[in-house]
Structure formats: C-alpha cells, structure tokens
C-alpha positions as CSV (number, residue, x, y, z in Angstrom):
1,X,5.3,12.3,47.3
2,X,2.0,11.7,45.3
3,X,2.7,10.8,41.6
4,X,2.2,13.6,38.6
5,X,0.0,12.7,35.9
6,X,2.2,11.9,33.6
7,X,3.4,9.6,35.8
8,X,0.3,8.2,36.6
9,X,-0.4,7.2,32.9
10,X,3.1,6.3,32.1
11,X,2.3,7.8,28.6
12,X,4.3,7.7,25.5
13,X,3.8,9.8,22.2
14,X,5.1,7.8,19.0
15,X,5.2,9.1,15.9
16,X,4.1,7.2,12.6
17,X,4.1,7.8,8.8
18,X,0.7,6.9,7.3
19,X,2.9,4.4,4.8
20,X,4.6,2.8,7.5
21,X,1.5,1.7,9.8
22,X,1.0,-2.1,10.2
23,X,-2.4,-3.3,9.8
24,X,-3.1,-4.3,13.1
25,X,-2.0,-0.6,14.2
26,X,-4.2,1.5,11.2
27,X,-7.1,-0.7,12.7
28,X,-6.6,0.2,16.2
29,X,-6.3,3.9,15.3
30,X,-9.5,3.7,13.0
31,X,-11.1,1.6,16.5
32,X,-9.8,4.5,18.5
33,X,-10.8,7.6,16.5
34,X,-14.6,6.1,15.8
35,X,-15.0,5.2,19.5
36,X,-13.7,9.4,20.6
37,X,-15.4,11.2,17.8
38,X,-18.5,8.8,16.7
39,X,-19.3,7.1,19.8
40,X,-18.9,9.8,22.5
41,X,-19.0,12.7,20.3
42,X,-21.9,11.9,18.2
43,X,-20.4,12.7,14.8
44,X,-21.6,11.3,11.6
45,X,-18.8,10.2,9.7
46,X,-18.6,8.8,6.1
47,X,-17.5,5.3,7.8
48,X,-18.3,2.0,8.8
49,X,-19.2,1.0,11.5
50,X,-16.5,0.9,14.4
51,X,-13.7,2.2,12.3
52,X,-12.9,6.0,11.1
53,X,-11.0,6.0,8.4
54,X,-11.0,8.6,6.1
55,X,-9.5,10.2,2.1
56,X,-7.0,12.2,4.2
57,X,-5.6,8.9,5.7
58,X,-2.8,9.8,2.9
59,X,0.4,9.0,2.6
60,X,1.8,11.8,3.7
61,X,-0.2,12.1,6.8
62,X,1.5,11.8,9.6
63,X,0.0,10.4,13.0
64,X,0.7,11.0,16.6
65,X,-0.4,8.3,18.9
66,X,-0.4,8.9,23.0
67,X,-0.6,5.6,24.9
68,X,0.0,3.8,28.1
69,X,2.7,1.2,28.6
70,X,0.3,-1.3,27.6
71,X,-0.3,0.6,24.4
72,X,-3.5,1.3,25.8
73,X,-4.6,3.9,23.6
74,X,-4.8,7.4,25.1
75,X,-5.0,10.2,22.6
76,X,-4.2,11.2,18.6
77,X,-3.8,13.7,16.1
78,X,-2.7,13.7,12.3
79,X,-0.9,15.7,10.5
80,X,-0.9,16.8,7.2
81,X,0.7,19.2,4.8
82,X,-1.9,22.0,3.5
83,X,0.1,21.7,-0.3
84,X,-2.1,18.6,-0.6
85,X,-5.5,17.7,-0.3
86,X,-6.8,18.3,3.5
87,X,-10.1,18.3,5.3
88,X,-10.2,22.1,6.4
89,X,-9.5,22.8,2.6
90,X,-11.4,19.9,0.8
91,X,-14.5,19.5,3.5
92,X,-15.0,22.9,5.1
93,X,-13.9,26.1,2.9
94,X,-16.3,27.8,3.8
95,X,-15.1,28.0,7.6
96,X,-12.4,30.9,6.0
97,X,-14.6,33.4,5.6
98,X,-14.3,33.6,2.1
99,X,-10.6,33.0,1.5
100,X,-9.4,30.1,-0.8
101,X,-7.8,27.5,0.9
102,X,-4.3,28.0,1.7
103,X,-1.1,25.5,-0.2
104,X,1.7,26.9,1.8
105,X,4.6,24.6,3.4
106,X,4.8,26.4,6.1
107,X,1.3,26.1,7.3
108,X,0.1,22.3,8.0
109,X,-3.5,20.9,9.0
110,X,-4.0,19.4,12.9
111,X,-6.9,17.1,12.7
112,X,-8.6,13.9,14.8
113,X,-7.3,15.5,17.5
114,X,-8.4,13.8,20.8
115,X,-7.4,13.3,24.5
116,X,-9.5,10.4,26.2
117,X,-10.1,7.1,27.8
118,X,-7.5,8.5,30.0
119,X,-8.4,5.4,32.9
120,X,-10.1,7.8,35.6
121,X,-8.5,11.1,35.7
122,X,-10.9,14.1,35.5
123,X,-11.7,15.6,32.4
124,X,-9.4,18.7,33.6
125,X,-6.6,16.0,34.2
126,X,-6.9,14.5,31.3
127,X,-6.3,17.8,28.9
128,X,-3.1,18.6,30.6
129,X,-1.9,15.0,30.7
130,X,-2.3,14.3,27.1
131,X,-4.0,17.3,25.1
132,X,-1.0,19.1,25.6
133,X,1.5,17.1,25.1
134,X,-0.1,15.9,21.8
135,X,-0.1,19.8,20.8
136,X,3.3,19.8,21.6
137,X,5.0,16.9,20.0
138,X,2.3,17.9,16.8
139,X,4.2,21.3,16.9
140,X,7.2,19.9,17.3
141,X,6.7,17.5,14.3
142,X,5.4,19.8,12.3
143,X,8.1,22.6,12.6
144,X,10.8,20.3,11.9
145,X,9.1,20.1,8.6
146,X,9.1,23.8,8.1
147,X,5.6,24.6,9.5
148,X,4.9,27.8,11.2
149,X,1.7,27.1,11.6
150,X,-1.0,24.7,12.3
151,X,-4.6,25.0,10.9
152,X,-7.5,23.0,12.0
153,X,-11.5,22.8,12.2
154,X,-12.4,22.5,15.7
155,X,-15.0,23.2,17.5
156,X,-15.7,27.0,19.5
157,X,-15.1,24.7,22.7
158,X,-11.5,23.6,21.4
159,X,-10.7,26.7,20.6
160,X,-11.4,28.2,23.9
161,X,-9.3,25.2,26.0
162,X,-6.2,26.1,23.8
163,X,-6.8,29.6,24.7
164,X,-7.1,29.0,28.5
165,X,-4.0,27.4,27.6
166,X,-2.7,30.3,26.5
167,X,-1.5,29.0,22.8
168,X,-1.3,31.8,19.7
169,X,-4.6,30.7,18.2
170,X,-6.4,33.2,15.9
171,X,-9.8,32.1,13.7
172,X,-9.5,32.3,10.5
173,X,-13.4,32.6,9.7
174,X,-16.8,33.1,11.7
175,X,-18.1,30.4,13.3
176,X,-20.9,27.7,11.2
177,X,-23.1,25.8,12.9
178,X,-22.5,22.3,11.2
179,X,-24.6,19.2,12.6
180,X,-26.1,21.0,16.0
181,X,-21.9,22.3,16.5
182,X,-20.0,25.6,16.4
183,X,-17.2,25.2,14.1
184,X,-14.0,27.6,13.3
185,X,-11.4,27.0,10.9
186,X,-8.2,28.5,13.4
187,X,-4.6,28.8,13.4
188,X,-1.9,27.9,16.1
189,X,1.0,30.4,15.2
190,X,4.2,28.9,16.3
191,X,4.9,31.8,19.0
192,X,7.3,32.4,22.0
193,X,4.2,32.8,23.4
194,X,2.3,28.9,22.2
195,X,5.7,27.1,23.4
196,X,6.2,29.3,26.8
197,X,2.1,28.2,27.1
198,X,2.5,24.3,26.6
199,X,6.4,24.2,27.6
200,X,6.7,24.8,31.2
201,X,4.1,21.9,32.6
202,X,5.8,19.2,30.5
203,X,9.4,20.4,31.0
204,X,9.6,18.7,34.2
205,X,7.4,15.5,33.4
206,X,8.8,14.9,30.2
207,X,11.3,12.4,31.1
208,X,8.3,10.2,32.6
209,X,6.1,11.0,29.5
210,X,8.7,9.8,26.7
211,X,12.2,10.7,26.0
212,X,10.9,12.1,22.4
213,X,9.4,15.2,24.3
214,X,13.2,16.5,25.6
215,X,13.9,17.7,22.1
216,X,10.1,19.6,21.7
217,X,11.6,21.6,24.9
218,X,15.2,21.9,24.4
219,X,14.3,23.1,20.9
220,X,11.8,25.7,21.5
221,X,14.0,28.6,21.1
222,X,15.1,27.7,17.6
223,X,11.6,26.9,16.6
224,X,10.4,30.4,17.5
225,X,11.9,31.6,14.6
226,X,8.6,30.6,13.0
227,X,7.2,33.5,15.0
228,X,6.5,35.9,11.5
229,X,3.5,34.1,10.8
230,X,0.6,36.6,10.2
C-alpha cells in the first residue's frame, strides 16, 4: 500500500514559547522564515541578511514549527495575542477598512505562515501535508488560549487556498496592493464548519504526523463553542 504524505515526511509539529527558544533554534527559524518569505517570495523585510527576525518576535509569541525526523525544517507559523502589539495592527491598519485595530483575547494574530522545502512533493502535496496541519495545531493552540478567532495579513492567493479548503475565512478590509501584492487583513472564525474543513484529512494521518495532533481532533467539538464569533 503506497505511503500517505504524512507518512512520507514523517512530520512533526512542536510547539515553542518565544522565551523558551534556544539560540541555535531562534537562528534556524530566522534561517528558515528569510529563506520562504525573502528568498523565494521576494519580500523586503527590515532584516539582515539571511535571518528574519522581527519586533513581534515577543515574548509572548508563540511559534509552531513542522519538521521532518531530522528536524529538517518543513513549515511555521507564530502566534500572537491581538491585546499586544501585532503586525496586522502595528504594520498594516489600514488593511481593516477603516476600523481601529482590534485588543480582544479572543481574537489572536496568525503570521509567517509557510509550508515549504517539503523534499519533492508537489506544490498541491505540500499544502495538505503541512499547510493544514499547521492551521490546525495554530487553531488548536490558539483556542486553548481562549481564541475564537485568528486574524492575519495574507495575501488574495492565501486567502483563496484556505477557502478551497473550505475554512470560515471572511476579510476584514478591501484588498491593498503593497509591494507589486494583493493584501487582506482576514479572519479564520473557529467554525464547525473550519474544523469539519481541516479535520477529516488529518484524522486518519495524525498518528504518523505527531501524537500532538490527536487532541486538535478529539477536541473539535468543544472548541466549536467558539462558533459566535461575528
């Protein structure tokens, strides 16, 4: 029976407070996230050269790290609280369409989000092999924390995967054009429908993906109590 993809990359999602990296790890992140969004995506980032690290590396930033057994790097995200300082909120306001910046604890920020260097699969593969199990566990994370939302800038690109997906997603603003790219500031509403959209896939790999996916499915039913976002 051929292998699924999961199995395939062996992957693992870990989960890290921004006060508890090493050194050695923060460096391989900042390697990681300048090679994805500098070298292949052509952003220009405040940073130096070969490492992105940013102000909202804070200490309460939170950061989900996909790799393979080798801790091969395979894809990230951050997380971060929107009653703080946040890049949405600090960098790109005006992607809300003229509403202040929101400071609720139940809403939290998804950025650096990335799914690459995946060692051959297609660019199809790839998404469902990590994308969405990054979304997941960053949902997951996040909801324990009393999110019922996440926020991010993304571009219209993005935004359209996670709604082939079939995720809740709803702009918050009208697109900007922003360095040659479409940007919208959206929202992932914690929804029967988001975790019946990224659930069903990774309920049968998630013992070959890491065992810290079974409670992201198990617990889907009490996290749709988040549902009355709006």
């Amino acid at each position: 029976m051929p292998l699924g993809i999961a199995e395939e990359l062996a992957m693992k999602i870990t989960c890290h407070d921004d006060t508890a990296l090493t050194t050695a790890r923060r460096a391989a992140l900042a390697r990681y996230r300048y090679d994805v969004f500098v070298g292949r995506l052509g952003w220009n980032l405040p940073c130096e050269p070969g490492y992105d690290q940013d102000q909202f590396d804070l200490p309460q930033a939170i950061h989900l790290v996909a790799e393979a057994d080798d801790e091969h790097i395979l894809g990230y995200a951050r997380l971060l609280p929107t009653t703080g300082d946040y890049l949405l909120g600090n960098l790109f306001p005006e992607l809300l369409g003229g509403a202040l910046p929101p400071s609720d604890p139940t809403l939290w920020e998804l950025s650096r989000y990335a799914a690459s260097d995946t060692r051959g699969l297609s660019k199809a593969d790839a998404e469902v092999a990590v994308g969405k199990h990054v979304l997941l566990t960053a949902i997951q994370v996040a909801a324990r924390a009393g999110a019922c939302g996440l926020m991010f800038c993304t571009t219209v690109a993005i935004e359209r995967l996670a709604m082939r997906w079939g995720v809740s997603i709803r702009r918050l603003g009208p697109p900007v054009r922003n360095n040659g790219q479409l940007l919208v500031a959206a929202l992932i509403e914690f929804t029967e429908q988001t975790f019946t959209a990224l659930a069903p896939q990774l309920a049968a790999e998630a013992d070959a993906v890491s065992p810290a996916l079974l409670p992201a499915v198990q617990n889907l039913g009490a996290m749709t109590a988040c549902a009355h976002v709006n």
